[in-house]
C-alpha positions as MATLAB code, in Angstrom:
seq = 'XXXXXXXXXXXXXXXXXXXXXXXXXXXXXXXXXXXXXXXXXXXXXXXXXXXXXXXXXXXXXXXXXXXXXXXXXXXXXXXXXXXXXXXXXXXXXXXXXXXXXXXXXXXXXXX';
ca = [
      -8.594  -41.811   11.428;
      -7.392  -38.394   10.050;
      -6.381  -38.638    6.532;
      -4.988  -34.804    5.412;
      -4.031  -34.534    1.902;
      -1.885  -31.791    0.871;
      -3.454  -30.444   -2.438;
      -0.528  -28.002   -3.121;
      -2.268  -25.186   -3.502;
      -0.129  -22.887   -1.203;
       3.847  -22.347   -0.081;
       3.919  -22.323    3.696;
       7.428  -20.845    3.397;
       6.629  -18.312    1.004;
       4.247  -15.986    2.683;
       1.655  -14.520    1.423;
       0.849  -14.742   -2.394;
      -2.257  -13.007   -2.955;
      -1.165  -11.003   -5.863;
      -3.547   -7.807   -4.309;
      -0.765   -6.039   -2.307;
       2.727   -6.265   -0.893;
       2.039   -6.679    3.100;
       5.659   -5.233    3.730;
       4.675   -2.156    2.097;
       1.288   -1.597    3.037;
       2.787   -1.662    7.007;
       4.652    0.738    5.989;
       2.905    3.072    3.456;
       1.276    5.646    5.262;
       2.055    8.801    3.664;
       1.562   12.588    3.676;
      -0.381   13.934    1.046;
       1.175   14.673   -2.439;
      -0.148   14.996   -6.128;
      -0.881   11.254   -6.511;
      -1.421    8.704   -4.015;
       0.229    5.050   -4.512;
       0.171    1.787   -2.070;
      -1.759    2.846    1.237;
      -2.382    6.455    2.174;
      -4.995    7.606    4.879;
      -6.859   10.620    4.485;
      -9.645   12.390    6.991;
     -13.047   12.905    5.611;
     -15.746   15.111    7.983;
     -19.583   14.890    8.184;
     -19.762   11.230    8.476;
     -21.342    9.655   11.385;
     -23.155    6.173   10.504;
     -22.564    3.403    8.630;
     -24.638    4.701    5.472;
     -21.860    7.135    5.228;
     -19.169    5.089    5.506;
     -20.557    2.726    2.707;
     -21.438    5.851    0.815;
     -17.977    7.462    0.967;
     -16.688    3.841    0.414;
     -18.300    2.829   -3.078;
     -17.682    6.116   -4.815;
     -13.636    5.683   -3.911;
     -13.755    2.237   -4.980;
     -15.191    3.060   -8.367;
     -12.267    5.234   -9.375;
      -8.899    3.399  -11.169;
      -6.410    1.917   -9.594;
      -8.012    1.413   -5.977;
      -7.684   -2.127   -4.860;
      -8.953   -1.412   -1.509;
     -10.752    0.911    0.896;
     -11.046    0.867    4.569;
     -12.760    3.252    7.117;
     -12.603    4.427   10.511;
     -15.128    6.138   11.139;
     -15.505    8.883   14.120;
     -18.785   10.769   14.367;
     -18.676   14.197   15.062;
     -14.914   14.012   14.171;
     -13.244   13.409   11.089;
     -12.766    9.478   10.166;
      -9.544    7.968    8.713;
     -10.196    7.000    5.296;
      -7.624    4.587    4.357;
      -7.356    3.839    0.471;
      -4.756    1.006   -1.016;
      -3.828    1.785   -4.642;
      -1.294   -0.636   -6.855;
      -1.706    2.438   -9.678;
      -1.430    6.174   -8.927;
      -4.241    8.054   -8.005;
      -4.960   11.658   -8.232;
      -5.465   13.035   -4.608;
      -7.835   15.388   -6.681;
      -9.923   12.477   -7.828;
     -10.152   11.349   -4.105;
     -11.399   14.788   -3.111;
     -13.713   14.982   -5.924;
     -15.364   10.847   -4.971;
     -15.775   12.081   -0.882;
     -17.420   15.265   -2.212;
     -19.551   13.238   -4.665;
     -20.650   11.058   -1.682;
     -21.521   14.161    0.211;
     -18.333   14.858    2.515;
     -15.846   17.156    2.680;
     -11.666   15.905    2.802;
     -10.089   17.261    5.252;
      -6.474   16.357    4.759;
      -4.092   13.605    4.905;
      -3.093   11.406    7.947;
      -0.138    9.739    9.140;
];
C-alpha cells in the first residue's frame, strides 16, 4: 500500500520559491562589466589551475556583501569564468580587490 500525504509545503504551479534568486533573471543576467555588479555577472580570473584555487578565489568573494552565490569554471593555464550572483550591488572594485587577495589576477568580464 502507498499512502502519500501531501504536507503542503510547496506550490507545484508556482515555480520556484526559494527566496535566493529570480531563475528568469539569472538565465538571463550575464553582463559586461560596469561600476557595480547586480544579479549574475561572470568575470575571468588567471593563475588558477586546481581546486585549492578555485576554493581559495571562492571564499574570499563570498565573504564580501551582497553575494548570494559563487560558481567557478575553472581552466588551467587559461583564465576560468568566475561567475558571482549578487541580490545587492557590488563594487567590481571589491571583486578585483577579493581575487587579488586570494592570489589571482581579474582579467575582465565575460559574456
Amino acid at each position: 500500500m502507498n499512502d502519500h500525504h501531501d504536507l503542503g509545503l510547496s506550490d507545484k504551479d508556482a515555480g520556484c520559491n526559494c527566496g535566493t534568486h529570480n531563475h528568469q533573471e539569472e538565465a538571463s543576467s550575464h553582463q559586461e562589466a560596469s561600476d557595480t555588479a547586480v544579479g549574475t555577472t561572470d568575470f575571468l580570473v588567471d593563475g588558477m589551475t586546481c581546486s585549492h584555487c578555485v576554493a581559495s578565489v571562492t571564499k574570499e568573494i563570498s565573504a564580501l556583501s551582497g553575494v548570494d552565490s559563487v560558481s567557478i569554471d575553472l581552466k588551467p593555464g587559461g583564465s576560468s569564468t568566475v561567475s558571482v550572483a549578487s541580490s545587492s550591488p557590488i563594487d567590481n572594485d571589491a571583486i578585483r580587490a577579493a581575487v587579488e587577495e586570494a592570489g589571482y589576477s581579474l582579467a575582465g568580464a565575460s559574456r
